[in-house]
GUBAZA-736604 format. One record per atom (N, C-alpha, C): residue in three letters; atom name; x, y, z; residue number from 1. Coordinates in Angstrom, 3 decimals, always signed. Atoms other than C-alpha are relative to their C-alpha. Layout:
BEGIN
<site residu="Ala" atome="CA" u="X" v="Y" w="Z" num="NUM"/>
...
END
This chain:
BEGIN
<site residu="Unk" atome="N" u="+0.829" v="-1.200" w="+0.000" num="1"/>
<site residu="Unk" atome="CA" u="+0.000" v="+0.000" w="+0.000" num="1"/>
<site residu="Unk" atome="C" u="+0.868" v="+1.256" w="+0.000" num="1"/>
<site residu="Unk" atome="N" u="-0.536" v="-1.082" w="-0.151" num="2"/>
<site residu="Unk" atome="CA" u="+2.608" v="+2.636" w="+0.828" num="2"/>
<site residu="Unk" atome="C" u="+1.211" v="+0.190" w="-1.762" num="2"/>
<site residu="Unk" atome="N" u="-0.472" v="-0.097" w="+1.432" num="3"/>
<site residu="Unk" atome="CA" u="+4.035" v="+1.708" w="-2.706" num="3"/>
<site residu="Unk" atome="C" u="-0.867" v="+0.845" w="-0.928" num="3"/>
<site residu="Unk" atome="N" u="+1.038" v="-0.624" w="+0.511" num="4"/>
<site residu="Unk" atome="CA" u="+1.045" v="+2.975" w="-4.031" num="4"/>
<site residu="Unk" atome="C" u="-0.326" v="+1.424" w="-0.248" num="4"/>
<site residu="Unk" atome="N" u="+0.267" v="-2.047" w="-0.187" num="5"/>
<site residu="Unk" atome="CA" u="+0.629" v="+6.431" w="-2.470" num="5"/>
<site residu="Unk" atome="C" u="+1.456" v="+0.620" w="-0.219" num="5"/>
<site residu="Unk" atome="N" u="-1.055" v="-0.435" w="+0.453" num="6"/>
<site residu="Unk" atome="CA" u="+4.573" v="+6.763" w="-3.147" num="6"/>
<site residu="Unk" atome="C" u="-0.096" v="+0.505" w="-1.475" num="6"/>
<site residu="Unk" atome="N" u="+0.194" v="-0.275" w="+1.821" num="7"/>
<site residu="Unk" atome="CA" u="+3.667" v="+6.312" w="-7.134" num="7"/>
<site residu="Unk" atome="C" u="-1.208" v="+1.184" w="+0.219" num="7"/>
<site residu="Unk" atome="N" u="+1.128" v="-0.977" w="-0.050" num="8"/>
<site residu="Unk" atome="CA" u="+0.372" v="+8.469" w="-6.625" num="8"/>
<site residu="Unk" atome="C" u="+0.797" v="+1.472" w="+0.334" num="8"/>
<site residu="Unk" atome="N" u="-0.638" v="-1.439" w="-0.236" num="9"/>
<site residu="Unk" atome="CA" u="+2.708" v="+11.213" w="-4.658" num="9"/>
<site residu="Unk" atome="C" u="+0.303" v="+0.447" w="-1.167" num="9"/>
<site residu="Unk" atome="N" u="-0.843" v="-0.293" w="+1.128" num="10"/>
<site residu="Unk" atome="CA" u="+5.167" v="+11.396" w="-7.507" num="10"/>
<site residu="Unk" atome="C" u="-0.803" v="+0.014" w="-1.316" num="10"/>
<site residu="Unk" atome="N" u="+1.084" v="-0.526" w="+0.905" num="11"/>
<site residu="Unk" atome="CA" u="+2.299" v="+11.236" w="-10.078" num="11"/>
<site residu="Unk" atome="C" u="-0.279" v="+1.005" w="+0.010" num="11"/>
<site residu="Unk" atome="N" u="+0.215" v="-1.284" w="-0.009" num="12"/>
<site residu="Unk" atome="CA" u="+0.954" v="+14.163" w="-9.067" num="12"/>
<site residu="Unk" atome="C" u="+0.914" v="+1.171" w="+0.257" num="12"/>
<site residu="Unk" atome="N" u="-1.173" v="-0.908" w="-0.433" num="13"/>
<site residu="Unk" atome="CA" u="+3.950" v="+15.885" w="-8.218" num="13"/>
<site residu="Unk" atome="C" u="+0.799" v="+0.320" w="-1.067" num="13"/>
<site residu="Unk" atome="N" u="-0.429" v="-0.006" w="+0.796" num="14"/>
<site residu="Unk" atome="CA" u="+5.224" v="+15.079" w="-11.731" num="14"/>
<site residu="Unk" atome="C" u="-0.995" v="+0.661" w="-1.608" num="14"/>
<site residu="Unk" atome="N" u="+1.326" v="-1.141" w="+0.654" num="15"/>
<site residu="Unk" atome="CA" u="+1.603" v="+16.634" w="-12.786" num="15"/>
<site residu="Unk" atome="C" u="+0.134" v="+1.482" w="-0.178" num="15"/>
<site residu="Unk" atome="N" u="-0.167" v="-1.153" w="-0.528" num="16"/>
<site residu="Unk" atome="CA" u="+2.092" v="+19.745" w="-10.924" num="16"/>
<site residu="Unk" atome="C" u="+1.091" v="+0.806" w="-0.582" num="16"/>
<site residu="Unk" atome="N" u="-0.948" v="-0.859" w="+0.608" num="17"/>
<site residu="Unk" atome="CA" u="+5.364" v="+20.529" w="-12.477" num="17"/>
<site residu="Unk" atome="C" u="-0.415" v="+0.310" w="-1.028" num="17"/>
<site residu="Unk" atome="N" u="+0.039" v="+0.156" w="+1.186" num="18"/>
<site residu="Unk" atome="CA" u="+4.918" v="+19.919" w="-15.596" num="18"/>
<site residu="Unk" atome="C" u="-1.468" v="+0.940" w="-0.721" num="18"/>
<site residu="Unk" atome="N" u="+1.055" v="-0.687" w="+0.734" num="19"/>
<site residu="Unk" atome="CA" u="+1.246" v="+21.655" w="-15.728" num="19"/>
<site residu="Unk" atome="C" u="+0.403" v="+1.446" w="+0.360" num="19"/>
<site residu="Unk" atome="N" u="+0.055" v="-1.361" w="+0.012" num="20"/>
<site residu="Unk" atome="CA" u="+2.694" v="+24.999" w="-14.595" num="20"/>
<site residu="Unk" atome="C" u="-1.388" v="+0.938" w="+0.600" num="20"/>
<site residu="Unk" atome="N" u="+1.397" v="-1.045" w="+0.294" num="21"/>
<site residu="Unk" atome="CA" u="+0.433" v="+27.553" w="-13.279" num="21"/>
<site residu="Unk" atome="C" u="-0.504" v="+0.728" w="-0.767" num="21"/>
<site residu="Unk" atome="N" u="+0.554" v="-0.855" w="+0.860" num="22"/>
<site residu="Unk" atome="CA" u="+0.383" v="+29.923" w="-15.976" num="22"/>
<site residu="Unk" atome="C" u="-0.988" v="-0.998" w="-1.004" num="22"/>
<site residu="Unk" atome="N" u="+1.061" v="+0.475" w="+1.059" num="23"/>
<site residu="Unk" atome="CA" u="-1.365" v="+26.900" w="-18.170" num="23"/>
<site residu="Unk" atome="C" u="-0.658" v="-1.189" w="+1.272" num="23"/>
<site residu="Unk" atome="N" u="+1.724" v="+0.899" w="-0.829" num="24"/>
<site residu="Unk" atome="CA" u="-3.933" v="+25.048" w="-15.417" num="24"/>
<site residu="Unk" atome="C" u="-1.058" v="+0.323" w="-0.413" num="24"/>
<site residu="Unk" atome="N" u="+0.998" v="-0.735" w="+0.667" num="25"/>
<site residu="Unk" atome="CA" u="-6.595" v="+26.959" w="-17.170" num="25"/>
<site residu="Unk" atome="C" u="-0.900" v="-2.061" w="-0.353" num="25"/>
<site residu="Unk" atome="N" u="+0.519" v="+1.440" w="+0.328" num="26"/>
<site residu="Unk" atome="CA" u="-9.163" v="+23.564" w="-17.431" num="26"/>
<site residu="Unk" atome="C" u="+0.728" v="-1.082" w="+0.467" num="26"/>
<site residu="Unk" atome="N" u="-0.946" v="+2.218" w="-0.188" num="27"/>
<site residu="Unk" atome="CA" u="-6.735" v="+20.634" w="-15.722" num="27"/>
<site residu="Unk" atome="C" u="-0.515" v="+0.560" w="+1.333" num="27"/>
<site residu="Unk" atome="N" u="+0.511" v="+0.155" w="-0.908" num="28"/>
<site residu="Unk" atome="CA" u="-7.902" v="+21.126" w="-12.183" num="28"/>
<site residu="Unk" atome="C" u="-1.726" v="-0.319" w="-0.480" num="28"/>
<site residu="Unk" atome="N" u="+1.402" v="+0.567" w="+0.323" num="29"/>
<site residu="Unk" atome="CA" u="-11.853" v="+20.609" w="-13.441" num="29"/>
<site residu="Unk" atome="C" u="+0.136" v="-1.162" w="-1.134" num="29"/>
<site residu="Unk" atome="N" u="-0.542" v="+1.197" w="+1.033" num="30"/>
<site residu="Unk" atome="CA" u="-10.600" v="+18.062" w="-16.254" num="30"/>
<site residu="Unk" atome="C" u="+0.326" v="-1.291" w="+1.125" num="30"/>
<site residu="Unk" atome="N" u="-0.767" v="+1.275" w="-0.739" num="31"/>
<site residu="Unk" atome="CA" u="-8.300" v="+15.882" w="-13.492" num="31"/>
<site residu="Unk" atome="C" u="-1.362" v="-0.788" w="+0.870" num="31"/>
<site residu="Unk" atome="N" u="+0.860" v="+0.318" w="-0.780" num="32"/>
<site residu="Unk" atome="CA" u="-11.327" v="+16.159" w="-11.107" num="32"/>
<site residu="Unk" atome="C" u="-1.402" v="-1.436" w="-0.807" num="32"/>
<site residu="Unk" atome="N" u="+0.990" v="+0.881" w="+0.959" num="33"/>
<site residu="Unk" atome="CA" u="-14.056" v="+14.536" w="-13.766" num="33"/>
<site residu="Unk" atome="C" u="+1.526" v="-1.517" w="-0.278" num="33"/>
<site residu="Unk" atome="N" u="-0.800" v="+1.200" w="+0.004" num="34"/>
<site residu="Unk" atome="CA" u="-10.795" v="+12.207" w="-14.730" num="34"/>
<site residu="Unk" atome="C" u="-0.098" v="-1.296" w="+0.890" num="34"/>
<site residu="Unk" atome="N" u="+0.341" v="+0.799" w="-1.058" num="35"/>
<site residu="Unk" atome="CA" u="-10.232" v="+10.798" w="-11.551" num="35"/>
<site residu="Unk" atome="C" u="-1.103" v="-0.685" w="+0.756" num="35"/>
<site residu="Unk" atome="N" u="+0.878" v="+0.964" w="-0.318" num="36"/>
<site residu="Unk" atome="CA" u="-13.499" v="+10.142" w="-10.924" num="36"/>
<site residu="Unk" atome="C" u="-0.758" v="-1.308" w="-0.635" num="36"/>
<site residu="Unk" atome="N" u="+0.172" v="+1.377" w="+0.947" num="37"/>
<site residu="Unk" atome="CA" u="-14.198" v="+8.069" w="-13.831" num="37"/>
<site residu="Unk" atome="C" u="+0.483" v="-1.148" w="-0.239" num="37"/>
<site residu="Unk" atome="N" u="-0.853" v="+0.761" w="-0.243" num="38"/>
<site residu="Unk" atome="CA" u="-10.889" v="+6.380" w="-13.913" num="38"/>
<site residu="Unk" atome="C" u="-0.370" v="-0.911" w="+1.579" num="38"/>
<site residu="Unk" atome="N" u="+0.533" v="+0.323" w="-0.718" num="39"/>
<site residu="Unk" atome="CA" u="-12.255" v="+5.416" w="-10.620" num="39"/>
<site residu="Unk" atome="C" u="-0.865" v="-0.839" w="+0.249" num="39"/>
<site residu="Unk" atome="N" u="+0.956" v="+0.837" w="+0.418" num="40"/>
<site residu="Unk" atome="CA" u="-14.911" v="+4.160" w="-11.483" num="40"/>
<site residu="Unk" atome="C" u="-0.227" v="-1.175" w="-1.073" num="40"/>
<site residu="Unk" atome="N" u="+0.057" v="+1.192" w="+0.730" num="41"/>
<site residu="Unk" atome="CA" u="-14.046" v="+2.097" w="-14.098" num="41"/>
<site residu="Unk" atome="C" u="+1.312" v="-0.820" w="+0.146" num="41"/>
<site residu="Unk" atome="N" u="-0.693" v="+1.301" w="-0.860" num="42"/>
<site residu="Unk" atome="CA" u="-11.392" v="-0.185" w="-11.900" num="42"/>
<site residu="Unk" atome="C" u="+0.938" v="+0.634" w="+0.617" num="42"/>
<site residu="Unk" atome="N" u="-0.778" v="-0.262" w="-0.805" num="43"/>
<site residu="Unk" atome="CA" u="-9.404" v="+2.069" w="-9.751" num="43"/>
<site residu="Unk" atome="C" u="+0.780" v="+0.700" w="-0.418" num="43"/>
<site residu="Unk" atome="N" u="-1.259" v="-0.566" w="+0.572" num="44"/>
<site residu="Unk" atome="CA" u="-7.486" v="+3.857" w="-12.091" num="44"/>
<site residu="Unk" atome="C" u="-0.114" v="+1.802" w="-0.047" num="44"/>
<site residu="Unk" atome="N" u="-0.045" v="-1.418" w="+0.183" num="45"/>
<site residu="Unk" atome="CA" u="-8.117" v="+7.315" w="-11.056" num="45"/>
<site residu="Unk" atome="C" u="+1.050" v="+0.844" w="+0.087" num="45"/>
<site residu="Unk" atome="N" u="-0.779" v="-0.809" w="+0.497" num="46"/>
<site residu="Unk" atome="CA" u="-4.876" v="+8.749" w="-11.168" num="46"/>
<site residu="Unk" atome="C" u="+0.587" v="+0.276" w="-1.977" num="46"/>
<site residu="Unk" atome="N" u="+0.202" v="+0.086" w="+1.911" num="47"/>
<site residu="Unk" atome="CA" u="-4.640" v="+7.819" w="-15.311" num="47"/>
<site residu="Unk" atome="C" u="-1.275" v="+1.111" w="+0.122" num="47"/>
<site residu="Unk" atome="N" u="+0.408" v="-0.827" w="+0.414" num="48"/>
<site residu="Unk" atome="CA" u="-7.471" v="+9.117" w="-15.043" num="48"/>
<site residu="Unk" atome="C" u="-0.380" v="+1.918" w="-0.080" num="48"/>
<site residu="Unk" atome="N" u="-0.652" v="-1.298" w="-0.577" num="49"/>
<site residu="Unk" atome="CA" u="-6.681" v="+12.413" w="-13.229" num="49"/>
<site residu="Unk" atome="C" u="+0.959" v="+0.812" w="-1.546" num="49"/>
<site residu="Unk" atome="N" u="-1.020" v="-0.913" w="+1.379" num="50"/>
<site residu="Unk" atome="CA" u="-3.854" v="+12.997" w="-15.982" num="50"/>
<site residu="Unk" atome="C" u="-0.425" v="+0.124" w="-0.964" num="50"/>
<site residu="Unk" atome="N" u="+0.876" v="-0.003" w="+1.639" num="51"/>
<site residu="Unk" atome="CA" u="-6.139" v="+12.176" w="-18.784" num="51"/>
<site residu="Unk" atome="C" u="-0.725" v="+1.008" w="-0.029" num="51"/>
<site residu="Unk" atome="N" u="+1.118" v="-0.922" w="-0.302" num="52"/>
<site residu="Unk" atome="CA" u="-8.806" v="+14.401" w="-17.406" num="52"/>
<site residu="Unk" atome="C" u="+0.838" v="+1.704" w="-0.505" num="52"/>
<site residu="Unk" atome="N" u="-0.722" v="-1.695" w="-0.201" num="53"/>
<site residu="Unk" atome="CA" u="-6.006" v="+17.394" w="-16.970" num="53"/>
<site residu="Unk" atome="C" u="+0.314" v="+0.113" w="-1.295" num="53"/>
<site residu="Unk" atome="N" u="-0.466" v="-0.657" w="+1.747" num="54"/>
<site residu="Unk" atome="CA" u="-4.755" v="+17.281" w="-20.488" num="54"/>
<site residu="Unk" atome="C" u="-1.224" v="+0.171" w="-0.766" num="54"/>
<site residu="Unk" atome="N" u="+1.379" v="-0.469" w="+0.167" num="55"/>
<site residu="Unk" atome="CA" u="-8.397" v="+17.217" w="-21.841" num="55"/>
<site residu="Unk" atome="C" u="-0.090" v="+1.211" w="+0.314" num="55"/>
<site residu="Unk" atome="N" u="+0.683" v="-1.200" w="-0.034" num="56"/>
<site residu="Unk" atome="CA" u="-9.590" v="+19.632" w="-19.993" num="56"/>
<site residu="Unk" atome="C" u="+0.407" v="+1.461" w="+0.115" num="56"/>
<site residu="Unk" atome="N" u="-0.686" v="-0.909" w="+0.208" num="57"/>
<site residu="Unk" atome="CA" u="-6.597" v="+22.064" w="-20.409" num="57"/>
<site residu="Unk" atome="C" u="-0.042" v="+0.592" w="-1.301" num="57"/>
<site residu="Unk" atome="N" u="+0.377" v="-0.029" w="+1.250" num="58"/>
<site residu="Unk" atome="CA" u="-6.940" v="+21.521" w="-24.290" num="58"/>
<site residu="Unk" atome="C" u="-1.555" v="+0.475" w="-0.674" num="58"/>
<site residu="Unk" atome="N" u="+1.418" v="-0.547" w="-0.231" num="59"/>
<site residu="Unk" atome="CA" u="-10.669" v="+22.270" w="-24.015" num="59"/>
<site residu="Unk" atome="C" u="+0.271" v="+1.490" w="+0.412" num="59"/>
<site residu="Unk" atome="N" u="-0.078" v="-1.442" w="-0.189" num="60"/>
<site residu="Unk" atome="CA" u="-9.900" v="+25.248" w="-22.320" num="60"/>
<site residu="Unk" atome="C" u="+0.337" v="+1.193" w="-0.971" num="60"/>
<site residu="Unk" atome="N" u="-0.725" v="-0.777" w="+1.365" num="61"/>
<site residu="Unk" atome="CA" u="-7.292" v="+26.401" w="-24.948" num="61"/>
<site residu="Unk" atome="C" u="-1.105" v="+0.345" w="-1.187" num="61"/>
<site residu="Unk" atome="N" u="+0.990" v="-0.083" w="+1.595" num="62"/>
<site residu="Unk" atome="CA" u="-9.917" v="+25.987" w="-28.034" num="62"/>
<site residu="Unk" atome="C" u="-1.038" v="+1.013" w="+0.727" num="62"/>
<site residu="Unk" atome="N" u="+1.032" v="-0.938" w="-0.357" num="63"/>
<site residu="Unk" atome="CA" u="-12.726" v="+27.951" w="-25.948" num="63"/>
<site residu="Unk" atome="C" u="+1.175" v="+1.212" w="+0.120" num="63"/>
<site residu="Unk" atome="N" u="-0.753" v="-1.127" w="+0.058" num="64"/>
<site residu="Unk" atome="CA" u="-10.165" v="+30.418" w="-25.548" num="64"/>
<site residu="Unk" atome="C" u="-0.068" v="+1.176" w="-1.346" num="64"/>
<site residu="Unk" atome="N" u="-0.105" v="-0.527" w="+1.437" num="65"/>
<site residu="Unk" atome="CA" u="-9.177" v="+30.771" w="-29.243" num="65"/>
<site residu="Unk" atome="C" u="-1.210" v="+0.513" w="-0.310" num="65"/>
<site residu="Unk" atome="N" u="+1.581" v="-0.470" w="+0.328" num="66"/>
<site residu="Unk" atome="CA" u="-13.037" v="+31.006" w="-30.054" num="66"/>
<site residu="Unk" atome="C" u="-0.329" v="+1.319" w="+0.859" num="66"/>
<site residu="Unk" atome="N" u="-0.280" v="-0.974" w="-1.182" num="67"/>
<site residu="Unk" atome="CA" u="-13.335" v="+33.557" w="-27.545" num="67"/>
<site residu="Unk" atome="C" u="+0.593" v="+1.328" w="-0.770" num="67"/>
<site residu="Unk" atome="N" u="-1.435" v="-1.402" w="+0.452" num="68"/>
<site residu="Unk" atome="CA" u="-10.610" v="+35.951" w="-29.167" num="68"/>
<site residu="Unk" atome="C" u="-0.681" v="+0.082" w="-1.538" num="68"/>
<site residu="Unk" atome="N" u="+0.736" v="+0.670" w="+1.148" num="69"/>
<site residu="Unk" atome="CA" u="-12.287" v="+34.374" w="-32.470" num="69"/>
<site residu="Unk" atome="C" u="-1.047" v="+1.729" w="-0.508" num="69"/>
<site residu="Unk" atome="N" u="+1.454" v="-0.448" w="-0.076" num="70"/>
<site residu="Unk" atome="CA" u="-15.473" v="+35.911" w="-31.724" num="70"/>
<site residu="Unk" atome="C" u="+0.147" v="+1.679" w="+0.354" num="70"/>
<site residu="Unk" atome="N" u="+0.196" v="-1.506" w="-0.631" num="71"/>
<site residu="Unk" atome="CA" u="-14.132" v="+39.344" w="-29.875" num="71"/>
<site residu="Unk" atome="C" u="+0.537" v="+0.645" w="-0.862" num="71"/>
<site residu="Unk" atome="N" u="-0.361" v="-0.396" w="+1.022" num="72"/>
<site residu="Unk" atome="CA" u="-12.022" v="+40.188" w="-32.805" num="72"/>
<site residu="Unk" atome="C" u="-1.289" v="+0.247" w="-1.269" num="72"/>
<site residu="Unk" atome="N" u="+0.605" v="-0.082" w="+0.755" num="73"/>
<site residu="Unk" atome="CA" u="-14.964" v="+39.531" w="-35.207" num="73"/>
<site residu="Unk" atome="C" u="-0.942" v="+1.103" w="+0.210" num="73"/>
<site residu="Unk" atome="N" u="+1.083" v="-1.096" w="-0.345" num="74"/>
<site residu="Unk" atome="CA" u="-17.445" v="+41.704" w="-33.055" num="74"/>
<site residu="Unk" atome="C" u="+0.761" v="+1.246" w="+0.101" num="74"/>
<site residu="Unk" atome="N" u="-0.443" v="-0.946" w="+0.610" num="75"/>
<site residu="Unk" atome="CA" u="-14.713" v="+44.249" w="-32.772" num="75"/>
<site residu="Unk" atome="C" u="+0.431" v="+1.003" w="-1.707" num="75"/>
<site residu="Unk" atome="N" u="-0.370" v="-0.710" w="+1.022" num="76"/>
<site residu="Unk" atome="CA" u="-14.238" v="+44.867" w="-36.484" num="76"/>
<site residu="Unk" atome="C" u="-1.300" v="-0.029" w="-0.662" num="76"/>
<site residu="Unk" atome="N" u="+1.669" v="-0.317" w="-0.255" num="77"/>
<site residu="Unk" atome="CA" u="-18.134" v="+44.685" w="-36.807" num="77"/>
<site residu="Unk" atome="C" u="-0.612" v="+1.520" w="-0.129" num="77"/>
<site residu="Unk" atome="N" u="+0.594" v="-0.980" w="-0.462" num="78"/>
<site residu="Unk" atome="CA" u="-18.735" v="+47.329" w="-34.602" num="78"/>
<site residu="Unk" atome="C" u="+0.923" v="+1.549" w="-0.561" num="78"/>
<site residu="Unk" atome="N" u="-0.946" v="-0.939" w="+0.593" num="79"/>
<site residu="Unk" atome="CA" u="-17.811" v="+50.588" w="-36.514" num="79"/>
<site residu="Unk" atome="C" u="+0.484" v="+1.333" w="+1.235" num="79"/>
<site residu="Unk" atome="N" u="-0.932" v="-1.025" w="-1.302" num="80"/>
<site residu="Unk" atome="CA" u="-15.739" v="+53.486" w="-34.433" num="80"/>
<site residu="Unk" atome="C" u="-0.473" v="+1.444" w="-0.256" num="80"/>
END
């Protein structure tokens, strides 16, 4: 068991670096849905934690773009 939460520490610890704060934008609500699914379908909620975070970081990104998409379009729209 303490093998376990050793790999789990260093999982997430090897999460944490690597996701940076400036790009968490969607991986804390991504990991959360992850982990619980991975969970649910045989225990594997740290896979699914990391799966969740890159998802839902990549999700984030594209609503982003659309976003800038959309404010650019309504800015050159709206005349000055």
């Amino acid at each position: 068991m303490n093998k376990r939460i050793s790999i789990a520490a260093l999982s997430l610890l090897a999460l944490f670096a690597a996701a940076g704060t400036a790009n968490a934008a969607g991986c804390l609500k991504g990991a959360v849905v992850g982990g619980v699914a991975g969970h649910a379908a045989g225990h594997h909620a740290i896979v699914g934690a990391v799966g969740g975070c890159i998802v839902g970081h990549h999700m984030a990104k594209e609503k982003a773009k659309e976003r800038a998409i959309e404010a650019n379009q309504h800015a050159a729209a709206t005349p000055s």
